[in-house]
N, C-alpha and C positions, 0 to 999 in steps of 0.2 A: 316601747316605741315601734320593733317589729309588726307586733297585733294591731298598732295603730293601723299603722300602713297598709294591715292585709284587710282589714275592717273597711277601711277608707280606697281604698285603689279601685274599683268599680264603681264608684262614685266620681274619683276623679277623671274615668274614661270617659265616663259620659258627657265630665262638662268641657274635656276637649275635642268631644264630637259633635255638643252643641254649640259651643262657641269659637268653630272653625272658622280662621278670616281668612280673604287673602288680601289683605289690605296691606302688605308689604310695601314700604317705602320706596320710590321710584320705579316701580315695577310695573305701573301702567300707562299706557298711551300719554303722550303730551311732557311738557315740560317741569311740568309742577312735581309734589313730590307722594299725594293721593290725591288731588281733587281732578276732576276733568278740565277740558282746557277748549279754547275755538279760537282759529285767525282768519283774516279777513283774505288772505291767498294763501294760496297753496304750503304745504309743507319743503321746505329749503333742502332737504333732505330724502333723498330714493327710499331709504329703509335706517331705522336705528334701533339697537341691540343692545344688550347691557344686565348688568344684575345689580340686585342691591341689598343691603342688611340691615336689620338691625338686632343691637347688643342690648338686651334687654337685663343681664345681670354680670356680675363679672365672676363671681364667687358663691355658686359654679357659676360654671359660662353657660347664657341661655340666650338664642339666639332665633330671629326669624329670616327665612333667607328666600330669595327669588333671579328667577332671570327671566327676563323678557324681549321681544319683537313685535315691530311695528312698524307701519309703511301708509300712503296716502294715497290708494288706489285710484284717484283722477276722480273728477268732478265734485270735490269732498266729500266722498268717500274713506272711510280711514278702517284700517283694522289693524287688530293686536292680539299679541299671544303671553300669555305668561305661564310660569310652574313653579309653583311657591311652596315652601314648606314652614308651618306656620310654629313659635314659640311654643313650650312646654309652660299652660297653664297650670301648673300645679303649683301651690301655695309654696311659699319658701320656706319653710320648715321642713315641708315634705321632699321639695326638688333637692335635693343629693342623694336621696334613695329612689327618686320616681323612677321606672323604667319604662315610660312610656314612650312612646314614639312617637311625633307628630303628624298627622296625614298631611300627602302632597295634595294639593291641587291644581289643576290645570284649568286655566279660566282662557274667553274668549273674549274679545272687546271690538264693539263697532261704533262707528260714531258717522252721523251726515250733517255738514253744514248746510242751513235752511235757508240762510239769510242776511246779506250783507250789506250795511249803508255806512260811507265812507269810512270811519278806523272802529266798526261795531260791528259785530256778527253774533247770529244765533245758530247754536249748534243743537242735537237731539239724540242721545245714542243708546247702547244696550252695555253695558259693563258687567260683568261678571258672569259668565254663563260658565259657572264653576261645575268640575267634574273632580269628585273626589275619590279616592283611593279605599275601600270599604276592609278595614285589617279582619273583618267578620266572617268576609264570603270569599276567599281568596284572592286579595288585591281588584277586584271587579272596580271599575270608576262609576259612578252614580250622581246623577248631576244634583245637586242642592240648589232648590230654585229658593231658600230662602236669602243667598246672598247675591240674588240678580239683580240688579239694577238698571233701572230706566230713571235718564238724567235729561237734564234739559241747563244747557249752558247757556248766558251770557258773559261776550268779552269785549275789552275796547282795549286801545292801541292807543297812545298817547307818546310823543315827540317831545322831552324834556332835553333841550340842549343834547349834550352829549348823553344825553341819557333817555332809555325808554323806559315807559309803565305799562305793565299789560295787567289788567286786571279781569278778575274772574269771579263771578256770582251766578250760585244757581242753586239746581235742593234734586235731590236723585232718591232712593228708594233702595232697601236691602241693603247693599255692603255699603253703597251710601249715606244709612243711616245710620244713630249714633250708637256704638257697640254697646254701651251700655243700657240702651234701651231692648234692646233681642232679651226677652222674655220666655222661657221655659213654660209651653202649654203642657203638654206631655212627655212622656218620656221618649215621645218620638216625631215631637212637634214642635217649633219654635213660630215666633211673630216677631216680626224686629217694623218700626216706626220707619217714614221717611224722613229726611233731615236737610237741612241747609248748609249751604258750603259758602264759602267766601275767601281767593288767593289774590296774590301779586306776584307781578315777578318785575325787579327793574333789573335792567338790562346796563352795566356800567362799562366805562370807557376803558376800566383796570383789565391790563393784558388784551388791547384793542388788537394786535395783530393774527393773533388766534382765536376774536368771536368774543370776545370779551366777556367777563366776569358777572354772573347774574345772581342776584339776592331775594330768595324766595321765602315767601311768607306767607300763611297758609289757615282757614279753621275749617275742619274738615267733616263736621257738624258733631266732633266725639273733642275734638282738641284742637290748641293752637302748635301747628309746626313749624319749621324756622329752618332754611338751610342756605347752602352756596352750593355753586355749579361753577368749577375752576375749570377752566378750557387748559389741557397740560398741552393738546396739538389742536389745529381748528376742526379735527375731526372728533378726539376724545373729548371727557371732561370726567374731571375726578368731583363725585356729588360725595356734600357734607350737610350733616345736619342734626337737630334734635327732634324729636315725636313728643306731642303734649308737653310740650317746658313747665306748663300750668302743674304739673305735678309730680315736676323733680322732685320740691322737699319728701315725698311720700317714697321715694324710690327704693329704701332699704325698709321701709316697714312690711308690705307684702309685696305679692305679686296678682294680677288681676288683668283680665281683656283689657288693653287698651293700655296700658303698664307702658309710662315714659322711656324710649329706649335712643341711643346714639346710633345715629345713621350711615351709613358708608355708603358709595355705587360707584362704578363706572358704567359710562356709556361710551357708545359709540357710532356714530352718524356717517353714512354713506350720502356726500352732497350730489345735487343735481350738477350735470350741466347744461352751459347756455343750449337752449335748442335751436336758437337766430342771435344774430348779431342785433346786438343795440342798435337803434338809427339814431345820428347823431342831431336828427330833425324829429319834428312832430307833425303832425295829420297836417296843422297849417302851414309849415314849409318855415315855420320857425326853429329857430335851434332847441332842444331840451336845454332850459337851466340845471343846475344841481339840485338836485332834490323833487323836481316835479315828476307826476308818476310816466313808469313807463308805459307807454302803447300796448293795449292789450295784441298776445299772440308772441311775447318777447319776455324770456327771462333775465331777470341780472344775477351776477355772481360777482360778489367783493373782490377788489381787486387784489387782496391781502392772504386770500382762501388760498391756504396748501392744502387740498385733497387729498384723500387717499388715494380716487381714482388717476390723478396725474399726477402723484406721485408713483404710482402703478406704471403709466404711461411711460413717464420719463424713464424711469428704471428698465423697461421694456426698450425703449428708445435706444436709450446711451448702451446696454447690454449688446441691440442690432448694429450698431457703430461700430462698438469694440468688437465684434467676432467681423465685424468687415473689415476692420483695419487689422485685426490679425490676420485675414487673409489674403489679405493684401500684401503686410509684410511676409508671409509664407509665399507667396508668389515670386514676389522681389527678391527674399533668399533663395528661393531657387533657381531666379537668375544669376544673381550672383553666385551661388557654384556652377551653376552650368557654364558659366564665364570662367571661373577658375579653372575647372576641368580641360576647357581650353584652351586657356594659357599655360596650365598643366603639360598637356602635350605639344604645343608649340615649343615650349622650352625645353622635355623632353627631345621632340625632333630637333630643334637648333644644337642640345647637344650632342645627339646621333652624327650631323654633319658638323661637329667642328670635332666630335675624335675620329669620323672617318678623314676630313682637312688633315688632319695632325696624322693620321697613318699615310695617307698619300704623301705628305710634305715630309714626314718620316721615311720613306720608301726610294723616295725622287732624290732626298740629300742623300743617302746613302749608292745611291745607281749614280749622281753625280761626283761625288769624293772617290768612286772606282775609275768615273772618268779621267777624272785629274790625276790619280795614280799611273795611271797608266800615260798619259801626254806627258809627265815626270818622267816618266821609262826612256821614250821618247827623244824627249828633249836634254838627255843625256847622251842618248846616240845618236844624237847629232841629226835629228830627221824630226825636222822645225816642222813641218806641213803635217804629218802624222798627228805631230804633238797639239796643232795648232787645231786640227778638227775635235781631239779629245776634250778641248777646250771647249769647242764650240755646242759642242753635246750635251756638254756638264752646265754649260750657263740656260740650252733648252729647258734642261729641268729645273734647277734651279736658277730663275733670273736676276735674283738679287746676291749671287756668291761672292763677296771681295775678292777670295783669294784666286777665282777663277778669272776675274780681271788684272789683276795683277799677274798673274803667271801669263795670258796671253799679253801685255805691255810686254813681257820679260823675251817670250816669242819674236813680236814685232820687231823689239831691236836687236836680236840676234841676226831677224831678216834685213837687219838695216832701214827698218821703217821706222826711223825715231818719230816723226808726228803721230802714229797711230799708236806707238807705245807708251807717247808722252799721255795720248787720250785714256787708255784703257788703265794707265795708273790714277791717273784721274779720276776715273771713277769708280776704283777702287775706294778712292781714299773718301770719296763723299759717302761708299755703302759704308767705309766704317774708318771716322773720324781718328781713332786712336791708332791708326796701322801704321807704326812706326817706319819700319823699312820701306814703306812706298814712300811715306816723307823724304827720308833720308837721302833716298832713288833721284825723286824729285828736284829735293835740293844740289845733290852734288852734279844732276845735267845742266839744272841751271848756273851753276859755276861750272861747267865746262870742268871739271875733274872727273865726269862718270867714266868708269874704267867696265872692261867687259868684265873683268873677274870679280868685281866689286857686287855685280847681280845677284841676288837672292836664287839659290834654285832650289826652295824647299818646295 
């Protein structure tokens, strides 16, 4: 088996240097999944990106893979970019031992629309200006003009209720034509035929809110392909599909160019936006109904479209919001302490003056309770006027003392001013309610039993 393979493996180099594709599923300009594509306006989309596969065996796994770019540079103009790395053609006996490597190629795609009458246009481009990877001359890229293509597309646009048909007929040259047709001249020459294409795409109303769900069907002038384009946001879409269905049943017998394989992609579409507002009029000062076209110089955009670019915006948006209302609340918190701070020391100072209050009111009752001791000295030795000024000292500092009105009442009537000592018990007894012996004082004048001895002289 070994000597097979070492017999056999320059032979197999060669034929995956001559039958390099890059016909990789969704990997080139336009919607479809290989053939070329035309619309009657402009592309809906700034730029779309994306890669795609296909799974050409599972046991081993043999696989052809690509990513691509593309954009609609104004006046239908369109261009694209791809870099593909194309399946391990080697026979399936031999692929678990192959060690060969597939070359990448990096192709270019241009396309001009020529020609529009109402929902039909004709398009004319160049496809595949492939540059290949030479494993010979140390990776040097070398362009292979056998897989270049020059195509010529017709498309029409069709209005099926909630549904669209976009159909596509044309015949192109090189990678356009049918793989199986590229014929080995030499060992360092091929010829490949040109060939005819023929796609659809309808356009369904399934998952309308994200762009809806499109069913494509395809013959690409080598085979019939078949896929879906599931919109996951209205800017992604996750591509499904089969390559040459017409020859699944043969799928474990060999392997060969052109070898039925399952399809995977994602893409990804950057949308326009409006450049002018809709008018809600037309040229004749009529209103636009639904559905008639818009005035040229005016784009539309679905009213359902979540972009990515406002979805950008927004996110940009509401993020300028939120650092403004954070700083706004940071503002407002530092009024609010700067208000604490002083209420802080307001409160601080209202307590500075009410313990200095309480040391003066501390200081005063005691300078006055000396007065009173002393007007008690006094008023024992019999020198009522002496006593009667002590009195009067003690009630300056302290104005509210019961017992400094009460002792002058006590005064008053020793001088024989009962109405003045009846007052000053008086109001004693209002400074403090409970002062028993002014009561008492009180009561027994008013029964005329007050006796002088009976006086309180504490």
């Amino acid at each position: 088996m070994n000597r097979i393979i070492k017999t056999s493996f320059p032979f197999i180099i060669l034929l995956n240097v001559v039958f390099a594709s890059s016909r990789v599923v969704y990997t080139r300009p336009g919607l479809m999944m290989r053939v070329p594509t035309s619309s009657i306006q402009m592309a809906p989309y700034i730029f779309r990106t994306g890669f795609g596969v296909e799974l050409h065996n599972f046991d081993p796994v043999n696989t052809a893979k690509g990513v691509y770019f593309d954009m609609e540079l104004g006046r239908g103009f369109a261009a694209g970019f791809s870099a593909v790395q194309g399946g391990d053609t080697t026979s399936l006996e031999l692929l678990p031992e192959s060690q060969y490597v597939p070359q990448i190629e990096f192709g270019f795609h241009f396309q001009q629309r020529l020609f529009t009458y109402n929902d039909i246009s004709l398009s004319a481009g160049l496809q595949d200006v492939v540059f290949q990877n030479n494993q010979d001359v140390e990776q040097i890229l070398s362009l292979n003009t056998d897989l270049l293509s020059f195509f010529l597309v017709l498309a029409s646009e069709k209005d099926l209720g909630d549904y669209k048909m976009n159909t596509y007929m044309g015949f192109g040259s090189g990678g356009l034509g049918p793989m199986d047709s590229i014929k080995v001249v030499t060992d360092t020459t091929q010829q490949g035929n040109g060939g005819v294409f023929v796609g659809f795409l309808l356009k369904t109303p399934y998952f309308a809110r994200t762009g809806g769900m499109d069913i494509v069907g395809e013959f690409d002038g080598t085979g019939v392909n078949v896929g879906l384009r599931i919109p996951l946001t209205s800017d992604y879409r996750l591509n499904l599909g089969f390559t040459h269905i017409e020859r699944l049943p043969d799928w474990e017998s060999r392997y060969w160019l052109g070898h039925p394989a399952f399809s995977l992609g994602l893409d990804m579409a950057v949308p326009r936006l409006p450049s002018a507002r809709v008018p809600e009029v037309g040229p004749s000062g009529r209103p636009l109904a639904p559905g008639m076209p818009v005035p040229e110089g005016y784009e539309t955009v679905p009213m359902y479209r979540d972009s990515t670019i406002a979805m950008a915006d927004f996110a940009v948006r509401s993020l300028r919001d939120s650092i403004s209302m954070m700083d706004n609340e940071m503002r407002n918190l530092m009024v609010q302490l700067s208000a604490i701070e002083q209420e802080t020391k307001f409160l601080d100072d209202s307590l500075k003056v009410l313990k200095l209050d309480q040391n003066v009111s501390d200081k005063n009752m005691n300078e006055a309770m000396r007065h009173l001791s002393r007007s008690l000295r006094y008023f024992y030795a019999g020198d009522f006027r002496e006593s009667l000024k002590e009195v009067d000292l003690a009630l300056e500092l302290q104005p509210d003392l019961a017992l400094a009105y009460a002792r002058r009442g006590s005064i008053y009537y020793k001088l024989g001013d009962v109405q003045r000592a009846t007052i000053n018990w008086n109001l004693a007894l209002r400074l403090d309610p409970e002062y028993d012996d002014v009561r008492n004082i009180l009561k027994a004048l008013h029964e005329n039993r007050l006796k002088t001895a009976s006086l309180f002289e504490e």
